[in-house]
N, C-alpha and C positions, 0 to 999 in steps of 0.2 A: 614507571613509565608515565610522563604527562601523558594529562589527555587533552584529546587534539578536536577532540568534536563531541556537540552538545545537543540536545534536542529539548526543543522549548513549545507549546503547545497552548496557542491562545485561543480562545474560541466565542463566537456573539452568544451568548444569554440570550434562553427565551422570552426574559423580560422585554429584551431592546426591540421585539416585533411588538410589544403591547404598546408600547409609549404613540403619543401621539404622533402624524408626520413631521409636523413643526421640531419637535424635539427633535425625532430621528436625524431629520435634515441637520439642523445645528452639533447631533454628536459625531457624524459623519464629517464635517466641516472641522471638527476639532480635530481628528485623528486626522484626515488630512494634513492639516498644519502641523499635528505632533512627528509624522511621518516626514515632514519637508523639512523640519528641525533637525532629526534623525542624520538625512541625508546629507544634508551642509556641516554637521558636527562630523560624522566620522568619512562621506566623501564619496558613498555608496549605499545602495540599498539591499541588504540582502533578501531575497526570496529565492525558495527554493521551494520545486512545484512538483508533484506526483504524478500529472497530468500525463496521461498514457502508460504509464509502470505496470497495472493491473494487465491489459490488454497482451504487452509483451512479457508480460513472466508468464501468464497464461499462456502465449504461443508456446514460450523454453517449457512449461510443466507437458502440454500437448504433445509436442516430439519428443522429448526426453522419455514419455509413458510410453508412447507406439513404437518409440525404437528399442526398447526393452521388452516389448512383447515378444520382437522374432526371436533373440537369442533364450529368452525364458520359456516362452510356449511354443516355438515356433510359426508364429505369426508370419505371413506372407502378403496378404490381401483381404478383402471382404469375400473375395471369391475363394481365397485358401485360408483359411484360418488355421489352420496348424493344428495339430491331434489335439487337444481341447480346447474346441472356443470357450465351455463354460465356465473354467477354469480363467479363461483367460481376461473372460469378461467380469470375473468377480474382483481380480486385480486391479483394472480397470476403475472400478466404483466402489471398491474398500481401500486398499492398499494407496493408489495413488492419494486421493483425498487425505486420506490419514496422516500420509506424510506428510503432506503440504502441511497440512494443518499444527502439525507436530515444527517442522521448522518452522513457521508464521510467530508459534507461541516460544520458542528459541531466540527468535528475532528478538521481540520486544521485551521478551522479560531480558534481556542483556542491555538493552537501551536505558538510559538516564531519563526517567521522565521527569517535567516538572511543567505543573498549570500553573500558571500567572492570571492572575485577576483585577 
C-alpha cells in the first residue's frame, strides 16, 4: 500500500531567542523569502493547523464519558446519579483519562515522525 500522508516537524531552537534582534530580524526575513520561493516553485503553501482540535475532541471525550455513564451505572442527572455514584465517579477520573491517554500514545507511535533541522 503506498503511503499517502507524511508528517514532518520543524521546530524554532532555543538558541534563535538568544541571538540578537538584528540577527533575529534578518533570519526571519530569510525564511520569508525561502517560504515565497517555496510557493512560486510548487504553486501553494501547505499549512496545516491544530488550532482548536484539543477543545473539540475534548467536547467528543466529554459526551462520549457522560453517555456511557447512564447505560454503565445508571447515571441520570446530578440530582439522580444512579445506584453508585462512587463507582461511577472513579470511572470518570481513572477509566476515561486512561483511555484517552492509551489511544493518544496509539496515535503517535503509528505516525512517521521525522525532525528536520
Amino acid at each position: 500500500m503506498p503511503r499517502l500522508w507524511g508528517f514532518s516537524l520543524y521546530r524554532l531552537l532555543p538558541e534563535f531567542r538568544r541571538l540578537e534582534a538584528e540577527h533575529q530580524e534578518h533570519l526571519k526575513e530569510e525564511f520569508a523569502q525561502f517560504l515565497a520561493r517555496w510557493q512560486e516553485k510548487e504553486g501553494f503553501l501547505r499549512v496545516y493547523s491544530l488550532v482548536g482540535l484539543l477543545g473539540r475532541v475534548s467536547g467528543a471525550l466529554v459526551g462520549l464519558s457522560f453517555a456511557l455513564l447512564g447505560p454503565l451505572f445508571g447515571y441520570v442527572s446530578g440530582e439522580n446519579p444512579g445506584p453508585n455514584p462512587g463507582l461511577a465517579f472513579r470511572f470518570l477520573i481513572s477509566v476515561v483519562p486512561g483511555v484517552a491517554i492509551l489511544l493518544a500514545y496509539l496515535l503517535t507511535a503509528f505516525f512517521p515522525h521525522e525532525v528536520r533541522e
